[in-house]
C-alpha positions as CSV (number, residue, x, y, z in Angstrom):
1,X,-58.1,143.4,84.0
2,X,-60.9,140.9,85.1
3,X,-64.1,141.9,86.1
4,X,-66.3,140.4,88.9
5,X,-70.2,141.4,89.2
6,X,-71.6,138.4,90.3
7,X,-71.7,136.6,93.7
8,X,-72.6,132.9,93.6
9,X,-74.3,131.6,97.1
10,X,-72.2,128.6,96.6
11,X,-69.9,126.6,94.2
12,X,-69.1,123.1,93.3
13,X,-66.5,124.2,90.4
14,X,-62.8,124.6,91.0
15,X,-62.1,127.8,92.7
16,X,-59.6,129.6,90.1
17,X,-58.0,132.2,92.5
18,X,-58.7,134.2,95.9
19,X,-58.3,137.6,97.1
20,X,-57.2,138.2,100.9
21,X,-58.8,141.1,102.0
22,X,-59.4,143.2,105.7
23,X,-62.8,143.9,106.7
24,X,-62.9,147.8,105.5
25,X,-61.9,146.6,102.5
26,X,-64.8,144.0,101.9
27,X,-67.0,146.7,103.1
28,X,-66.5,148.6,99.8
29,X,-68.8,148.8,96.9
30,X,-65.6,148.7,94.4
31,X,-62.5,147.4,94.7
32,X,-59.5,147.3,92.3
33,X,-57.1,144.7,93.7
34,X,-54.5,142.1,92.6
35,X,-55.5,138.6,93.1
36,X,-53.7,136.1,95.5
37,X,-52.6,134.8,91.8
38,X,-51.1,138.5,90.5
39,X,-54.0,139.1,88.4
40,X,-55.7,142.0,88.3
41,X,-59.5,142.2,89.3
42,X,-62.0,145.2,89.7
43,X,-64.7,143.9,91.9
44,X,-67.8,145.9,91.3
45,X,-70.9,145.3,94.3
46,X,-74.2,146.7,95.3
47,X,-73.5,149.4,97.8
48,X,-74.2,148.3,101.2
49,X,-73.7,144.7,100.6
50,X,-70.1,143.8,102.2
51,X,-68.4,141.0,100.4
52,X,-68.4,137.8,103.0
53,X,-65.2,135.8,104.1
54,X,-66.1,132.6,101.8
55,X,-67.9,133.7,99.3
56,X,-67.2,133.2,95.5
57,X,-67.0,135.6,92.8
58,X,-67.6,135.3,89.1
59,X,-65.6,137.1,86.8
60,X,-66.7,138.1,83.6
61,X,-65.3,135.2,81.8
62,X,-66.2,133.2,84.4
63,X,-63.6,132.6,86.6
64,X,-64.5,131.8,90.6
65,X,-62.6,133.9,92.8
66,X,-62.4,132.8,96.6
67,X,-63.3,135.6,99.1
68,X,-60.7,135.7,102.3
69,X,-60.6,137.1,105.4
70,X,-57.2,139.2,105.9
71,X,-56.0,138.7,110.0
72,X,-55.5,142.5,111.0
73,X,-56.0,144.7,114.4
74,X,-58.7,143.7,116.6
75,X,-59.5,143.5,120.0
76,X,-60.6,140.2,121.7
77,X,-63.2,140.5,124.8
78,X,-62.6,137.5,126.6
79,X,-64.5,135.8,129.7
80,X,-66.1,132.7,130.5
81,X,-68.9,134.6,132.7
82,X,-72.3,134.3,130.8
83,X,-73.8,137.6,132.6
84,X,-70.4,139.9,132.2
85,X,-70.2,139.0,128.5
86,X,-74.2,139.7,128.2
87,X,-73.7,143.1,129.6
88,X,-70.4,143.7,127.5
89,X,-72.4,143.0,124.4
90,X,-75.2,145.3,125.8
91,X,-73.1,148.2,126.3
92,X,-70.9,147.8,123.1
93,X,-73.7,147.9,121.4
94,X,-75.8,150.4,123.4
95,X,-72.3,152.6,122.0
96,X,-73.1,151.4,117.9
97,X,-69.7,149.6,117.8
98,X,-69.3,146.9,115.2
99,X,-68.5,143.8,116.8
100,X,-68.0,140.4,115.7
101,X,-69.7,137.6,118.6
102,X,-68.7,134.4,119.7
103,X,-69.5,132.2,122.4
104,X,-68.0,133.9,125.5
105,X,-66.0,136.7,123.3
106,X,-66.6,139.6,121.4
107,X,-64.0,141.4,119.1
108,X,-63.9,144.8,117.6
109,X,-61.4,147.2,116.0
110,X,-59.0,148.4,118.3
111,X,-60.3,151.1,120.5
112,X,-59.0,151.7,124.6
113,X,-62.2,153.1,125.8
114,X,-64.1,149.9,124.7
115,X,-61.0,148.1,125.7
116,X,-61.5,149.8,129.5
117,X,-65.2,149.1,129.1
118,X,-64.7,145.2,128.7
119,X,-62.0,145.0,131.2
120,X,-64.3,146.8,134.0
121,X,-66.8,144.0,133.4
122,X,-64.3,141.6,133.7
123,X,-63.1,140.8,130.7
124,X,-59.6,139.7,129.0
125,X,-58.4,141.4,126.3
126,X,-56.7,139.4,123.7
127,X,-54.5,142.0,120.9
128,X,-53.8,139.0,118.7
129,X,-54.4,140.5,114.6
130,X,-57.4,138.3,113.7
131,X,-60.0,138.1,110.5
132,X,-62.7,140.4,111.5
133,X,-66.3,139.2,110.7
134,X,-68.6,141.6,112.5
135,X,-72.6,141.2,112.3
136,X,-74.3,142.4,109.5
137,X,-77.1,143.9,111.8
138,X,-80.4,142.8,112.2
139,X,-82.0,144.9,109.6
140,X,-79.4,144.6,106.3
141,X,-78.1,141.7,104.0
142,X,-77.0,138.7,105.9
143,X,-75.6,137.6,102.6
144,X,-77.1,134.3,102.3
145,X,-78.1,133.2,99.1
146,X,-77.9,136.4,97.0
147,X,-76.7,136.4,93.5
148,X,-77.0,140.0,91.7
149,X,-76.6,141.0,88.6
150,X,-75.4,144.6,87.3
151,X,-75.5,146.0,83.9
152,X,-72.7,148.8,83.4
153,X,-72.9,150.4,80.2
């Protein structure tokens, strides 16, 4: 099985393979999968460090594995009202919900009390599955940048 311990911020070699995966999934520390390729990887991360839709993997023989965003359940809080999204995002996040933002919408993991929420502000809600990116938060790794490296003896 390969083995991947190292993130590279960026890469101008081939990419060798890809895994598709949903956002829980990225969110773990270790992951045994099978690659979009059949092979088998374990992908072993610093805890609290979610892997990024984009980012490249080294194995350990050096192989660049492709990280990819999986399009699964999400809800899609649609307007074109600058002050009803503003207070949408307010309130969703007031509530600790993980939500990904972009201009004039806001998605999260289906829920129909935050779906209700959005829609008495005015919003659309859009069911279509979706790759869910959600922020990071202000205080933890944006994932810029960061290569680690991990000894496991």
């Amino acid at each position: 099985m390969l083995q991947a311990f190292e993130r590279l911020s960026h890469s101008h070699d081939p990419i060798d393979d890809s895994v598709t995966l949903d956002h829980d999934t990225r969110k773990k520390a270790r992951i045994k999968i099978t690659t979009d390729q059949g092979q088998e990887l374990g992908i072993f991360m610093q805890r609290g460090h979610p892997l990024l839709v984009g980012e490249v993997l080294e194995t350990e023989c050096g192989l660049l594995i492709e990280v990819k965003g999986k399009a699964e359940p999400v809800s899609t809080a649609v307007t074109s009202d600058w002050m009803d999204f503003s207070r949408v995002c307010y309130h969703l996040g007031n509530r600790h919900t993980t939500l990904q933002i972009g201009e004039l919408w806001v998605r999260f993991k289906p829920d129909h009390v935050l779906e209700e929420l959005a829609e008495n502000y005015g919003l659309t809600i859009d069911r279509t599955p979706a790759i869910f990116e959600p922020e990071n938060g202000a205080y933890g790794n944006q994932g810029h940048g960061h290569s680690h490296s991990h000894s496991h003896d």
